[in-house]
N, C-alpha and C positions, 0 to 999 in steps of 0.2 A: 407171924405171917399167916394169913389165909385168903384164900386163893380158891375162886373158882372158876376153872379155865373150861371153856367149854365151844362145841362147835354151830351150835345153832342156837344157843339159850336153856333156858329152863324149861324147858319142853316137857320134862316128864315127871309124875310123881315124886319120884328119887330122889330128883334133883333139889326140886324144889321144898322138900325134905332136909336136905343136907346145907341147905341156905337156911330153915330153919332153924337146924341143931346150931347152927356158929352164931347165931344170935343171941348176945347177953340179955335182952328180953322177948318179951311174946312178940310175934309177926305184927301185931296188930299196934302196939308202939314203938317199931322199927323204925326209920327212916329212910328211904332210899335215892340216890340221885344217881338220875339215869344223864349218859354223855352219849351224844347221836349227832353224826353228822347230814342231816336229811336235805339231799339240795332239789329234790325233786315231788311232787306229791304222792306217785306211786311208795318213795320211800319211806311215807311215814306210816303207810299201812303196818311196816315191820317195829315202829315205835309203838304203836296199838298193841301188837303182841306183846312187848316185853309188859305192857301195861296190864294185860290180862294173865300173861305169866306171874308178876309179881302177884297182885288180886287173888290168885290162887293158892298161893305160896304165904296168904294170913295178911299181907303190906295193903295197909288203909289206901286210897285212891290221894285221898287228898296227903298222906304223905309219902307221895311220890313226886318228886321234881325233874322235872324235865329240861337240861341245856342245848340245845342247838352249836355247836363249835361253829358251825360253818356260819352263822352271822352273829355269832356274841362277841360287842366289843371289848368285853373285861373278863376279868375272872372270875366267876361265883365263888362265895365263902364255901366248904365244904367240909368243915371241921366238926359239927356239928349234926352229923348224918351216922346212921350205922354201916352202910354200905355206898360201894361207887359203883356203877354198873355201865361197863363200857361197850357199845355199841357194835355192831360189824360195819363194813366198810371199805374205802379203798385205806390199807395200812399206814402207805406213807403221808397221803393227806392227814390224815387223823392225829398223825405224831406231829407234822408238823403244827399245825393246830394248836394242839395241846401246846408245845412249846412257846407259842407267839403268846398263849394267854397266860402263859405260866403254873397254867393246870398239870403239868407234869412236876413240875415239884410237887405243888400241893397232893398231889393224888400218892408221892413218893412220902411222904410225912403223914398221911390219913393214913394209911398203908402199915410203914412202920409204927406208928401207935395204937395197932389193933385191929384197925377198920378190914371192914369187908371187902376184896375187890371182887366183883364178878367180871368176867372177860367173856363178851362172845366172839368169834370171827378173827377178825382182827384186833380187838379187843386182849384179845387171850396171845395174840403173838407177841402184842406191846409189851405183857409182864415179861417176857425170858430179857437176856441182853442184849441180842439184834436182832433185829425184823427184817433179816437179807432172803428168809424164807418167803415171805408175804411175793415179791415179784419173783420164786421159783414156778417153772414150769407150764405148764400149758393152761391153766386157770388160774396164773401168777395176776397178781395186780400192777398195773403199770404206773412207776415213778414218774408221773405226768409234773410234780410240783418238785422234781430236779433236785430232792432230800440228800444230802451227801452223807451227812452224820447218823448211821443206821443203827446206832444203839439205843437201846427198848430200854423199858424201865426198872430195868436188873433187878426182877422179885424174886427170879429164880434163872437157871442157867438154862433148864430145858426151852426151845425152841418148837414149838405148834407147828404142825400141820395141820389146819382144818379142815371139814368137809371129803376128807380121804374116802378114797373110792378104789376097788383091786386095778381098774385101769391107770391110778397113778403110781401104781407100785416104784415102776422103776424110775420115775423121775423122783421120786422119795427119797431110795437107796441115792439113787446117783447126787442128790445134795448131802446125806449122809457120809461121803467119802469125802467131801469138800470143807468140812468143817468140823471141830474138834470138841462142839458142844453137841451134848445129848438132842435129838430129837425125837419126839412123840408124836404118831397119828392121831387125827380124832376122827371118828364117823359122827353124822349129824345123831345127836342125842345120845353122843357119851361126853364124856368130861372126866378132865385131873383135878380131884381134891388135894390141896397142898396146904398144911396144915402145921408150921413150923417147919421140922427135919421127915414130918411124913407125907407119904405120896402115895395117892390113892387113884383109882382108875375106876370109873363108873359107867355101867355100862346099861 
């Protein structure tokens, strides 16, 4: 398993460092496929980043792939790639999504054979086993798409908080007593390396 969960992307040297180390070859013959749910065009500016995030981080332009969920009729092959790299977003749109295409299996079998996932946002919630986090709180995302089935893609059991800030503290704590699986904050530009049985904190 490995696992890069993080709250706003590859932002920082480190990071993009630590995508390189988990790579069986050089950045420059990687492959990456990015998953974005872009429904608007102010959103795709944040597509652009991850595109210059990766660019940084060694990953050729042209082997970067780009899926759209939100208007792809099928399922892209992804067997074939070194890394998944999943988008932020609203949580429960994106799962579902992913389900209708059957991208979450697939992404569940890249996954256990080695592959890279990276997780921004929501992205990173999807990896623990339920995304009931994603609509906690005062900057929760709203189940507009009426998701009943809120299990994630069981990569690991801890539960993301993203984008944490000292004013969400107590709404933090207060899901923390609500639930019986581990959760971890992220601030934008840290991230958990998960790494088989090891868990790393990047700050």
């Amino acid at each position: 398993m490995k696992l890069i969960l993080t709250s706003s992307g590859l932002e920082t040297p480190r990071l993009r460092k630590e995508l390189s180390k988990m790579l069986n070859r050089h950045p420059s013959e990687a492959k990456v496929f990015v998953i974005h749910s872009a429904q608007k065009s102010s959103h795709l500016l944040y597509v652009h980043k991850v595109g210059e995030e990766l660019a940084r981080a060694g990953i050729l332009h042209p082997n970067i792939t780009y899926v759209n969920i939100a208007s792809a009729k099928s399922a892209p092959q992804i067997e074939n790639y070194d890394v998944v790299y999943v988008c932020g977003g609203n949580t429960f749109y994106i799962l579902k999504k992913l389900r209708q295409l059957r991208l979450d299996k697939a992404i569940n079998k890249f996954v256990r054979s080695g592959g890279i996932y990276v997780g921004v946002s929501a992205g990173s919630i999807l990896a623990g086993e339920y995304i009931e986090i994603a609509g906690w709180g005062s900057e929760g995302d709203s189940n507009e798409v009426k998701l009943k089935d809120l299990q994630g893609l069981h990569f690991t059991n801890i539960s993301v908080f993203p984008h944490y800030k000292e004013r969400l503290k107590r709404e933090v704590l207060d899901f923390k007593k609500r639930v019986s699986y581990p959760v971890e904050i992220l601030r934008d530009k840290e991230a958990l390396i998960i790494e088989g049985k090891r868990l790393r904190r990047i700050k």
